[in-house]
C-alpha positions in Angstrom: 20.1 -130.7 -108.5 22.7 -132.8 -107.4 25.8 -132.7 -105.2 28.9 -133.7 -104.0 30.3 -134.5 -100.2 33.6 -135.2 -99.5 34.7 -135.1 -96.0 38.6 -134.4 -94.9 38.5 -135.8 -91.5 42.4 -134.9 -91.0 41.5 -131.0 -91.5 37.5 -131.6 -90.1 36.3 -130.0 -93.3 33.6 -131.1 -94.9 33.2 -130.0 -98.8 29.8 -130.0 -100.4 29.3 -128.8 -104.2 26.1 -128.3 -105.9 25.3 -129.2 -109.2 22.7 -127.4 -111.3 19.9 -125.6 -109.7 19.9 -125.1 -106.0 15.9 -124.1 -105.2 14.5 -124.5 -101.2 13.3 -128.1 -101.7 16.4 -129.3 -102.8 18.2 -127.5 -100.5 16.4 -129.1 -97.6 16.9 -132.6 -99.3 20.7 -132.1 -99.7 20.9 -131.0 -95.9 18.6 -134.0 -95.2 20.9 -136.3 -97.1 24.2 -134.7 -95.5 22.6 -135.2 -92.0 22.4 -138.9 -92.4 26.4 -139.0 -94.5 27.9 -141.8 -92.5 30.8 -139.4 -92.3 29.1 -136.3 -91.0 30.3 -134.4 -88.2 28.2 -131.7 -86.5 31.3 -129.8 -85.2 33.3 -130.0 -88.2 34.2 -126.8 -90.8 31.6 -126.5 -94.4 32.7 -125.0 -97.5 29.7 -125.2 -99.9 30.8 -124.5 -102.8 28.1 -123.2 -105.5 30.4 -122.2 -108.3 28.8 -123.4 -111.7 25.6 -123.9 -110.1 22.4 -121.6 -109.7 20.7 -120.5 -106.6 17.4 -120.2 -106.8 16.7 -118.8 -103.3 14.4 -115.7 -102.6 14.5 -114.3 -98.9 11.2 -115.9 -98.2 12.8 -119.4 -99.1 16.0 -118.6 -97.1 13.7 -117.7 -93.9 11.5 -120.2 -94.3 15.2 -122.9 -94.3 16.3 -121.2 -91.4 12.7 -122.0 -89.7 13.3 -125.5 -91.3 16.6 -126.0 -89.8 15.4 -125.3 -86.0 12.7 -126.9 -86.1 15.0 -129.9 -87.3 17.3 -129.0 -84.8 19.8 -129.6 -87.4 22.9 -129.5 -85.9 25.7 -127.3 -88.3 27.7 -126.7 -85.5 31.4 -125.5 -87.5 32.1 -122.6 -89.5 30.8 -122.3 -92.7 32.2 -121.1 -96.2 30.2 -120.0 -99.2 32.3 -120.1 -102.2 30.4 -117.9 -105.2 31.7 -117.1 -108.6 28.6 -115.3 -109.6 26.9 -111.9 -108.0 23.6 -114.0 -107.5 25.2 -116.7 -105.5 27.3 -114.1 -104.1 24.5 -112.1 -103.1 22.1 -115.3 -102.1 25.1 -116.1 -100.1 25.1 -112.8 -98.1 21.4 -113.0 -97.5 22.0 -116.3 -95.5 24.8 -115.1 -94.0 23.0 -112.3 -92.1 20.0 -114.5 -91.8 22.3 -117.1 -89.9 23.7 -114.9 -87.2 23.9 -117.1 -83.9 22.7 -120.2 -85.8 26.4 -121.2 -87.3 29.9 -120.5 -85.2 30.5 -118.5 -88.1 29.9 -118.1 -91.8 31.1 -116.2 -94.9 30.8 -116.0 -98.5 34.0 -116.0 -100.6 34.8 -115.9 -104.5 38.4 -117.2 -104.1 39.0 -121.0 -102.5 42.1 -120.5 -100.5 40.4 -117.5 -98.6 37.5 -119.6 -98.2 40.1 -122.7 -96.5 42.5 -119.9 -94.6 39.5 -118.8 -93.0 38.2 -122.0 -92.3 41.4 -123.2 -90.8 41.9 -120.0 -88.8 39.6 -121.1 -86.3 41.7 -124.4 -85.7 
């Protein structure tokens, strides 16, 4: 898998796109990566966008990154936006979302970009 980060410090978004196949180890590595981004703010706004891409996450895998990230204490402080343009993202994307209740300032899954920015920028 690879990815993208671009960050937008004049809106505090940062905008992370995976490429290819998006399984649990490479999902901690791109978190590890985005972690050390000389750019990276904690309190900034996500949107991880996973359209073209496959996730390869089972419930197990997305429990066990939630484990991962506290024990970390990996700091994602900002709202979060999934974009999806498949059900399986969609639905992988739903699965965290519940998983991450209290863990994010907030998080959703969207299939269309501007919802996924309006959102983002709501909280602003």
């Amino acid at each position: 898998m690879n990815f993208e980060v671009t960050v937008d410090h004049t809106s505090k978004i940062i905008y992370m796109r995976f490429v290819g196949t998006v399984n649990y180890e490479a999902l901690v590595a791109f978190i590890t990566d985005l972690m050390h981004h000389p750019e990276f703010k904690e309190q900034y706004n996500g949107i991880c966008d996973t359209r073209g891409s496959l996730l390869e996450l089972s419930y197990e895998d997305l429990i066990r990154f939630r484990a991962w990230l506290e024990m970390r204490d990996a700091r994602l402080l900002g709202r979060w936006a999934i974009l999806a343009d498949s059900n399986m993202n969609f639905g992988t994307g739903r699965m965290w979302e519940a998983l991450s209740v209290g863990y994010h300032k907030g998080l959703q899954v969207f299939k269309n970009e501007q919802d996924a920015y309006d959102w983002l920028h709501a909280d602003q």
